[in-house]
C-alpha positions in Angstrom: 28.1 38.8 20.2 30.5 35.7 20.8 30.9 33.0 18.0 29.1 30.9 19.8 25.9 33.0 19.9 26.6 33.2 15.9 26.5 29.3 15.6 23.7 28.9 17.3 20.9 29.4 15.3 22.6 27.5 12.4 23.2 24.5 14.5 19.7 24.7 15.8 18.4 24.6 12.4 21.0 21.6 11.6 19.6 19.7 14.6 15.9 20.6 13.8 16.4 18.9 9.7 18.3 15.9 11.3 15.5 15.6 13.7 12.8 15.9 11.1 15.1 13.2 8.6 15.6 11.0 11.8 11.3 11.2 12.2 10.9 10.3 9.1 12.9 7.3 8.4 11.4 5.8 11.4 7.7 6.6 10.2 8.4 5.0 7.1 9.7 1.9 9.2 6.8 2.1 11.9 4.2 2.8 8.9 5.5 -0.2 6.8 5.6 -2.8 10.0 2.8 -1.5 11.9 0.1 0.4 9.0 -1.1 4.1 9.8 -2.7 3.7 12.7 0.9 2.7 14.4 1.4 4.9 17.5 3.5 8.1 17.4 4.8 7.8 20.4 6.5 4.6 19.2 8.0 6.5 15.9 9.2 9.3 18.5 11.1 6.5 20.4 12.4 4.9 17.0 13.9 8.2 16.0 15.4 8.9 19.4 13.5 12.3 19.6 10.7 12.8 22.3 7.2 13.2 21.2 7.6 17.2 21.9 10.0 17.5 18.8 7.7 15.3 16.7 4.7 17.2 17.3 6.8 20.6 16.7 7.7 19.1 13.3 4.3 17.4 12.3 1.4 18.4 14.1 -0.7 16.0 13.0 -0.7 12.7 12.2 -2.1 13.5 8.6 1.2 16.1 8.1 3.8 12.8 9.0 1.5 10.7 6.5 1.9 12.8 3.9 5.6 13.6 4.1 6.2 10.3 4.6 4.8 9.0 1.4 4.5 12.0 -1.1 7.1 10.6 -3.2 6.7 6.7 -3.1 2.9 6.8 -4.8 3.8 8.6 -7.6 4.5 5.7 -9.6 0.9 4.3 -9.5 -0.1 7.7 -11.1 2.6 7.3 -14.0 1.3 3.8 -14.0 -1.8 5.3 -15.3 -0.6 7.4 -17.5 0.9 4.5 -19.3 -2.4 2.2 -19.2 -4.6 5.4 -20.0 -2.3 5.3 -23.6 -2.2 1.9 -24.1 -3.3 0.5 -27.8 -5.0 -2.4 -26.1 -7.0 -1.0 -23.3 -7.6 -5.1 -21.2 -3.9 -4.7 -21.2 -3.3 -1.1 -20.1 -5.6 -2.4 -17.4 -4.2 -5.0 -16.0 -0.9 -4.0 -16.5 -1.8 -0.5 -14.5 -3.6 -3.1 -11.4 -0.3 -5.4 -11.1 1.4 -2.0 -10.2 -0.9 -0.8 -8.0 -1.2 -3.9 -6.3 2.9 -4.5 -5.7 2.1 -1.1 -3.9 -0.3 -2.8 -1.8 1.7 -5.9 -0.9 4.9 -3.4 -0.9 4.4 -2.6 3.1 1.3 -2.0 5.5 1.2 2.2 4.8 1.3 2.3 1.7 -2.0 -0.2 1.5 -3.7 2.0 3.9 -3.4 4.7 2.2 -4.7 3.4 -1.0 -7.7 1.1 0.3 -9.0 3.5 3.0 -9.3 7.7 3.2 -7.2 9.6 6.0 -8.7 13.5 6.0 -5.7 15.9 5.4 -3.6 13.8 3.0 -3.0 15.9 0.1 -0.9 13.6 -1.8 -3.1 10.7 -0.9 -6.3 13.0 -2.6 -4.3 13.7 -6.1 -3.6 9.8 -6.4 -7.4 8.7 -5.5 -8.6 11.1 -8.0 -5.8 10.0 -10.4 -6.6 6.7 -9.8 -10.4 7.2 -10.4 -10.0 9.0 -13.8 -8.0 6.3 -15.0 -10.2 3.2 -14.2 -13.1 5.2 -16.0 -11.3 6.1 -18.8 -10.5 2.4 -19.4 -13.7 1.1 -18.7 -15.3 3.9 -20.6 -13.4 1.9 -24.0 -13.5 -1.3 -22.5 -17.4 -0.8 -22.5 -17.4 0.6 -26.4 -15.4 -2.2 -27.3 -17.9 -4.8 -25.9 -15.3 -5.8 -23.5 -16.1 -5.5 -20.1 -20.4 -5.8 -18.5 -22.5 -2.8 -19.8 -23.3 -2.1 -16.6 -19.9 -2.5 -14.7 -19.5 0.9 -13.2 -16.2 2.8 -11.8 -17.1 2.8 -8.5 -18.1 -1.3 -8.9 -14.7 -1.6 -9.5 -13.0 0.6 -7.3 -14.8 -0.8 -4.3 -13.7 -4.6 -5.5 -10.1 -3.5 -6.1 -9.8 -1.5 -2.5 -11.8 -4.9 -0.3 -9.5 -7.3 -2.7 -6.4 -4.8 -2.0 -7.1 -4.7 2.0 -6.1 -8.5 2.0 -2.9 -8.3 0.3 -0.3 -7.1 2.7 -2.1 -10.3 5.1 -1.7 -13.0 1.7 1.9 -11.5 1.5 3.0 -11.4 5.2 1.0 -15.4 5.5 3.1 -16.6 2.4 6.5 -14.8 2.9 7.0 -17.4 5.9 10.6 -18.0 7.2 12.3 -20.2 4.8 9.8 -19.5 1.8 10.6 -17.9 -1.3 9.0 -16.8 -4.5 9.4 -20.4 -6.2 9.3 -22.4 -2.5 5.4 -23.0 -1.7 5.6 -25.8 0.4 5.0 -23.1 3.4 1.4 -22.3 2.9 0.6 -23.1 -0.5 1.2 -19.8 -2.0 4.2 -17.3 -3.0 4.6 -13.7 -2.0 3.0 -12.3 -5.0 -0.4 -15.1 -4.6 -2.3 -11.3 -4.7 -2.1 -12.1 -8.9 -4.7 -15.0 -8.6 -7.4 -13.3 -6.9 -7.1 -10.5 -8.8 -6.9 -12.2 -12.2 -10.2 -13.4 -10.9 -12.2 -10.4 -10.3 -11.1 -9.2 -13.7 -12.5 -12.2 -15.0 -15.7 -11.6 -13.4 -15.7 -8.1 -15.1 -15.4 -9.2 -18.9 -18.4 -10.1 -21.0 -16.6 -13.3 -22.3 -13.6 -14.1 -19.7 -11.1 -16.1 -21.2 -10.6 -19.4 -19.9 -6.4 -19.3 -19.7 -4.7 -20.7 -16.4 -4.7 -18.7 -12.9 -1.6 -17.1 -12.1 -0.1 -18.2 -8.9 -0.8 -21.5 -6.9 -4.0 -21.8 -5.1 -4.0 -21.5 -1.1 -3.9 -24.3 0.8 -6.5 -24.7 3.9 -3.5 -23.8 6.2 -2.3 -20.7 3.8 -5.6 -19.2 4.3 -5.9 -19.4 8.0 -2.5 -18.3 8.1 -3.6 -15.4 5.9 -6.9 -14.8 8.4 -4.8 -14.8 11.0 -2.6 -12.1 9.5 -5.8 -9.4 8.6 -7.5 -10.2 11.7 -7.5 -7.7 14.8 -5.3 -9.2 16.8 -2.5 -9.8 14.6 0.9 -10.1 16.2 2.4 -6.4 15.1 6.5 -6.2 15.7 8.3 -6.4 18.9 4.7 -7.6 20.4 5.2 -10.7 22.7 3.2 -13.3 23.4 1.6 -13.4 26.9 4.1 -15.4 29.0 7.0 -15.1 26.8 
């Protein structure tokens, strides 16, 4: 056998991990810009690898998902574990939701894997049902403290969080307009993280006697929430996309 018959398989294998790394950084980009429903062949083309070697490496669509982002949800579910220990369960809560909603805003994948189901996602599973034992474990004091409606349930609240949650990557990409920062609303009315108003205001809508403090963030202005339609409707411009006759 030569040496170079002895390298082979080594290199192959080299080749093979940098393919799979190469497949999975541009997932995670494609995913983040584009949501889950992004087109393979376009991550294939991102990593510089044909389809061929991305198929060999993650048959399905669900297998990419889940490599791609078994690590980055973790913190929602150690989130939870905070918030399930909390003295004062309102603010294990809330404290719990503005985490899992900076996940939401953080990039388009990561919200569509929290606010919708994809079959075959184990990661995605152990989080939902993380996520599920925690909101009933608060509510469950929150209602024996008088708190929170008698007859809010966990699903009421779950459903509320994932429609309210499917909005916020469109209210962050609307009010994260060239030029804008987190202090400069003069672009739509709002700031990157205007996700805290409406969801101080479903909370409210949860508690027996809401308390009648200030709404965080600035309200949207009538061209912020176009701008923020525009962004969660169908045809929303995805990157690279041109415009017809551009």
């Amino acid at each position: 056998m030569t040496v170079g018959a002895r390298d082979g398989a080594p290199r192959q294998r080299r080749d093979a991990r940098r393919n799979r790394e190469l497949l999975l950084e541009a997932a995670h980009e494609v995913f983040t810009e584009q949501g889950l429903d992004a087109p393979l062949d376009v991550i294939a083309r991102r990593a510089g690898v044909g389809n061929a070697t991305l198929y060999r490496h993650f048959p399905t669509r669900a297998a990419l998902v889940d490599a791609v982002f078994r690590d980055s949800l973790t913190g929602t579910m150690d989130a939870g574990e905070r918030a399930r220990k909390a003295p004062d369960a309102w603010a294990g809560l809330t404290a719990y939701l503005e985490v899992v909603f900076r996940t939401l805003a953080a990039d388009r994948g990561s919200n569509d894997l929290m606010t919708t189901h994809l079959r075959g996602v184990e990661s995605l599973e152990a989080v939902h049902g993380h996520n599920r034992r925690t909101v009933d474990a608060l509510l469950s004091r929150l209602r024996d403290e008088g708190t929170v409606r008698a007859d809010v349930t966990t699903e009421d609240v779950l459903f509320g969080l994932a429609a309210l949650g499917r909005a916020v990557p469109a209210l962050t990409a609307a009010t994260a307009a060239p030029g804008a920062t987190a202090t400069d609303t003069t672009a739509t009315g709002s700031a990157p993280d205007a996700w805290r108003r409406p969801l101080a205001l479903f909370l409210a809508g949860l508690r027996t006697a809401p308390a009648a403090g200030p709404l965080p963030a600035p309200a949207l202005t009538a061209a912020g929430l176009a701008e923020v339609l525009r962004e969660l409707g169908p045809h929303r411009t995805r990157a690279g996309d041109r415009e017809p006759g551009t």
